[in-house]
Backbone as CSV, one residue per row, in Angstrom:
resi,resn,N_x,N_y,N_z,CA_x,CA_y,CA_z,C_x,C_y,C_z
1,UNK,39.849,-81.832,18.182,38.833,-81.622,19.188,37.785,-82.719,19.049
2,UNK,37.355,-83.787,20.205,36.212,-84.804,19.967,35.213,-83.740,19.796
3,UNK,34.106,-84.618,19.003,33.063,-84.179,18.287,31.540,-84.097,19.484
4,UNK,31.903,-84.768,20.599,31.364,-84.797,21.188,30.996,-82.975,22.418
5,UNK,32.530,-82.736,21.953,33.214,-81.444,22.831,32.472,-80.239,21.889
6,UNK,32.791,-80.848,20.862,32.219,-79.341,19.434,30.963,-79.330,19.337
7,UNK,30.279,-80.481,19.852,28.639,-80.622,19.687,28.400,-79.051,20.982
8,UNK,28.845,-79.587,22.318,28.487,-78.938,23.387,28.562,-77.631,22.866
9,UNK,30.256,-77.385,22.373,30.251,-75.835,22.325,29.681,-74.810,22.000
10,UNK,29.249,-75.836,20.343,28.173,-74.904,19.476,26.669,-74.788,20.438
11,UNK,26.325,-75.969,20.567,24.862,-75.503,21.635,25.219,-74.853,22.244
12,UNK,26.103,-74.431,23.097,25.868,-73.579,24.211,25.808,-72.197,23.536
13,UNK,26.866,-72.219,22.346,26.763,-70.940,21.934,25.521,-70.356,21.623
14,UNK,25.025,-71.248,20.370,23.281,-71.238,20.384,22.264,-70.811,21.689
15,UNK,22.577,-71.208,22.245,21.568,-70.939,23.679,21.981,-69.546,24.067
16,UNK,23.644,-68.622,23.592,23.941,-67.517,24.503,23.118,-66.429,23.318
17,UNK,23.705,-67.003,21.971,22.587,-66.044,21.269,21.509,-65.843,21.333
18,UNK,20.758,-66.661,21.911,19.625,-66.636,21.810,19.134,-65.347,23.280
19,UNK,19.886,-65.900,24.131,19.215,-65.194,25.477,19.903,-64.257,25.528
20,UNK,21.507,-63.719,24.763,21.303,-61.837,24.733,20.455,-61.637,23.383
21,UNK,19.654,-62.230,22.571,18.511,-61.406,21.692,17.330,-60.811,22.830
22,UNK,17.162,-62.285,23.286,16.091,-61.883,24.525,16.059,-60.701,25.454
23,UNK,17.871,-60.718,25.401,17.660,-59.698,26.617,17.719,-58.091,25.583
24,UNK,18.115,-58.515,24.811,18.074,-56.939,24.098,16.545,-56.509,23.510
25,UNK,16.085,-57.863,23.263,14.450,-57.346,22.767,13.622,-57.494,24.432
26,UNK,14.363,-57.253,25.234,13.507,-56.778,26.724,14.044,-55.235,26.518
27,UNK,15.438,-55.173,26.359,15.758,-53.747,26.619,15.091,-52.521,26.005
28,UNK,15.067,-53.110,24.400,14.201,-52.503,23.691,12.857,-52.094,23.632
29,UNK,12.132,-53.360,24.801,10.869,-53.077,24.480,10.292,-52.010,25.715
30,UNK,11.560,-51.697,26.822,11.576,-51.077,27.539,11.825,-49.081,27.395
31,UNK,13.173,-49.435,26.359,13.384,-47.997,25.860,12.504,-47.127,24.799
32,UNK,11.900,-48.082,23.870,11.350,-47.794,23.007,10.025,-47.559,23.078
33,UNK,9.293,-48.293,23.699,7.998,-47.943,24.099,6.957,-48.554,23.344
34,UNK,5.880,-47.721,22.941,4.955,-47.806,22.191,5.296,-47.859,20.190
35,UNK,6.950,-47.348,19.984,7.114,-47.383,18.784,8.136,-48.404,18.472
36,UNK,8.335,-49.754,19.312,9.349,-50.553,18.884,8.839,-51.516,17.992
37,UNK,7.090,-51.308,17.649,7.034,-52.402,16.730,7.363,-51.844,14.778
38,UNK,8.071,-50.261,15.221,8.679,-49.874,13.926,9.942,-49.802,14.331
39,UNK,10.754,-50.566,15.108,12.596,-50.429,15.786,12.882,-51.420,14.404
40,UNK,13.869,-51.447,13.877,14.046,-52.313,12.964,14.876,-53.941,13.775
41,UNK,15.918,-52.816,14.654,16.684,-53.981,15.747,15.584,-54.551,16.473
42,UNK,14.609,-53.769,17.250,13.590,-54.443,17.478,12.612,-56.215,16.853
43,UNK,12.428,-55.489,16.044,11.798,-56.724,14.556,12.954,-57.823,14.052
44,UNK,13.925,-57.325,14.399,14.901,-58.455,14.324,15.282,-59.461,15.698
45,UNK,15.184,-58.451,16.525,15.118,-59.180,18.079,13.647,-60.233,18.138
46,UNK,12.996,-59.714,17.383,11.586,-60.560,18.143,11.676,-61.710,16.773
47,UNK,12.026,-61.434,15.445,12.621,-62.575,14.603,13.577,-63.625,15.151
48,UNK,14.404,-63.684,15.825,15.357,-64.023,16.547,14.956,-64.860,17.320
49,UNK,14.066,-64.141,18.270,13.904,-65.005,19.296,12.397,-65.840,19.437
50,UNK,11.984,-65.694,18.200,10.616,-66.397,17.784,10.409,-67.878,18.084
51,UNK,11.495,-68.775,17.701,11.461,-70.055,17.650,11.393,-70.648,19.446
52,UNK,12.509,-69.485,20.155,12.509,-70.335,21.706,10.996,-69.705,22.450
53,UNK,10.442,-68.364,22.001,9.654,-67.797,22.739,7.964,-68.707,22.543
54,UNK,7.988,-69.412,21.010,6.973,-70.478,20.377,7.085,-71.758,21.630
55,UNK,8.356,-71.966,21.486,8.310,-73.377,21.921,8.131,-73.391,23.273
56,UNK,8.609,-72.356,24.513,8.544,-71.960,25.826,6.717,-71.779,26.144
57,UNK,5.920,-71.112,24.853,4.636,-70.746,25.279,4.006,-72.224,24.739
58,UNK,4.654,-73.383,24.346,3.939,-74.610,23.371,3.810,-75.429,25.089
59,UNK,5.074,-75.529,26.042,5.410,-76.100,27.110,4.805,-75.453,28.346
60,UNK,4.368,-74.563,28.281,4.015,-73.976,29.316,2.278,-74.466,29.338
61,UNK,1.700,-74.040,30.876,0.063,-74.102,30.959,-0.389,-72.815,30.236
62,UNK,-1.890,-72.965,30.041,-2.287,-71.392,29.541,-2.384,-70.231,30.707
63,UNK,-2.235,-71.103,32.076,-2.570,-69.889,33.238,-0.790,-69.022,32.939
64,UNK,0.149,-69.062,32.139,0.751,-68.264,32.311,0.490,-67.173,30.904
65,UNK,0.553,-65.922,31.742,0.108,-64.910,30.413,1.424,-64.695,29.662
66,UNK,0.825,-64.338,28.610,1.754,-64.098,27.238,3.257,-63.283,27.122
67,UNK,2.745,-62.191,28.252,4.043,-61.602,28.264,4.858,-62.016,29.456
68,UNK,4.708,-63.009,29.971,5.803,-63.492,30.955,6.364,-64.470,29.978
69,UNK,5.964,-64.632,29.106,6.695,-66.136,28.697,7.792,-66.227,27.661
70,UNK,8.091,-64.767,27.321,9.924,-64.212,26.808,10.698,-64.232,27.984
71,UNK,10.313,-63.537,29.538,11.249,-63.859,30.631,11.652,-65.689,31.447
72,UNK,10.278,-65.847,30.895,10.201,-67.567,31.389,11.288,-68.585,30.232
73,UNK,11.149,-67.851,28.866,11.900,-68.523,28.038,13.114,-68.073,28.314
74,UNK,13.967,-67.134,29.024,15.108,-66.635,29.053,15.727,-67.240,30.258
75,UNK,14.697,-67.514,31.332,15.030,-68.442,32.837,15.497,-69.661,32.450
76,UNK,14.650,-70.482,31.110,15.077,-71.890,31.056,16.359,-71.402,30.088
77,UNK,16.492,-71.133,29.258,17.715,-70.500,27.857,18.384,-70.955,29.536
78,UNK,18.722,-69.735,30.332,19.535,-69.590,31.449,20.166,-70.799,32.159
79,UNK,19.075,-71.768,32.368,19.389,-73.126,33.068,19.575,-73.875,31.994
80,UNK,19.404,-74.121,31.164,20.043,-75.018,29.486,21.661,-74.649,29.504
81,UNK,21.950,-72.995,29.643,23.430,-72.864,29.683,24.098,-73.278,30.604
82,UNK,23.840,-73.334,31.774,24.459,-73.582,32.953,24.403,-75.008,32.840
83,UNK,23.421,-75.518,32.444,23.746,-77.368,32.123,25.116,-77.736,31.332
84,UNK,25.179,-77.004,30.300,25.641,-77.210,29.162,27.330,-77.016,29.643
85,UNK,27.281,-75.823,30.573,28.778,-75.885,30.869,29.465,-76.811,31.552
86,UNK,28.585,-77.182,32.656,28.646,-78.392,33.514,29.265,-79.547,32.716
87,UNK,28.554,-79.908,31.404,28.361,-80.976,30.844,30.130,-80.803,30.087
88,UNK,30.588,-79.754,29.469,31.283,-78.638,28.895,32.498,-79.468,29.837
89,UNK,33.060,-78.555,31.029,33.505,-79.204,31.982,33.552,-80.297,32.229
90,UNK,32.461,-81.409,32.186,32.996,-83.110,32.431,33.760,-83.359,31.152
91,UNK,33.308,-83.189,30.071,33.950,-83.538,28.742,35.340,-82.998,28.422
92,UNK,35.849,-81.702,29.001,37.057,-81.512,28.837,38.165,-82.427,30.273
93,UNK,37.825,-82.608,31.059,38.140,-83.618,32.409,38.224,-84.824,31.724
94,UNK,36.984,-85.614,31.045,37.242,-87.017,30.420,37.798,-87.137,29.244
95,UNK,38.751,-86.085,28.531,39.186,-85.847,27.421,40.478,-85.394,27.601
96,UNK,41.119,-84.982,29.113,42.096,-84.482,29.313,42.579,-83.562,28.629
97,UNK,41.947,-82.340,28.867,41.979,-81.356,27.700,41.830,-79.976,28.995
98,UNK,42.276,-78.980,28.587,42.850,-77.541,29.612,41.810,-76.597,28.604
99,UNK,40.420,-76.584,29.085,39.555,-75.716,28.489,38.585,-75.048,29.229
């Protein structure tokens, strides 16, 4: 497999973990309520997804408030994957490869 192909794969994978943590620490913070900051899956969801939810609120203006900016980080996660397959797709085409 070119290394170029295994680079993509793993990022993309990276990017899918990341945005079902997101979406499970939405689900959670939905079912759980007022006691998910004792959910243990909870505290692991928001461990998880610490690094993209930092860097999404580092890029953003301050007019966006705090709690939009786990769904805003999950919109771009979203468009990073959809790049990535694209990209995914040319590389198996210029590699002549059935993937």
């Amino acid at each position: 497999m070119p290394i170029d192909l295994l680079t993509v794969i793993v990022l993309r994978t990276l990017v899918e973990v990341a945005g079902m943590c997101l979406i499970g620490q939405g689900i959670l913070h939905v079912l759980a309520g007022s006691r998910r900051e004792r959910n243990v899956v909870y505290l692991f969801f928001r461990f998880a997804t610490r690094p993209v939810v930092r860097l999404t609120r580092w890029i953003t203006p301050r007019v966006v408030l705090d709690g939009h900016v786990p769904f805003l980080a999950f919109t771009i996660l979203f468009w990073i994957w959809v790049a990535l397959a694209l990209v995914k797709r040319h590389l198996c085409q210029l590699h002549q490869l059935a993937c």
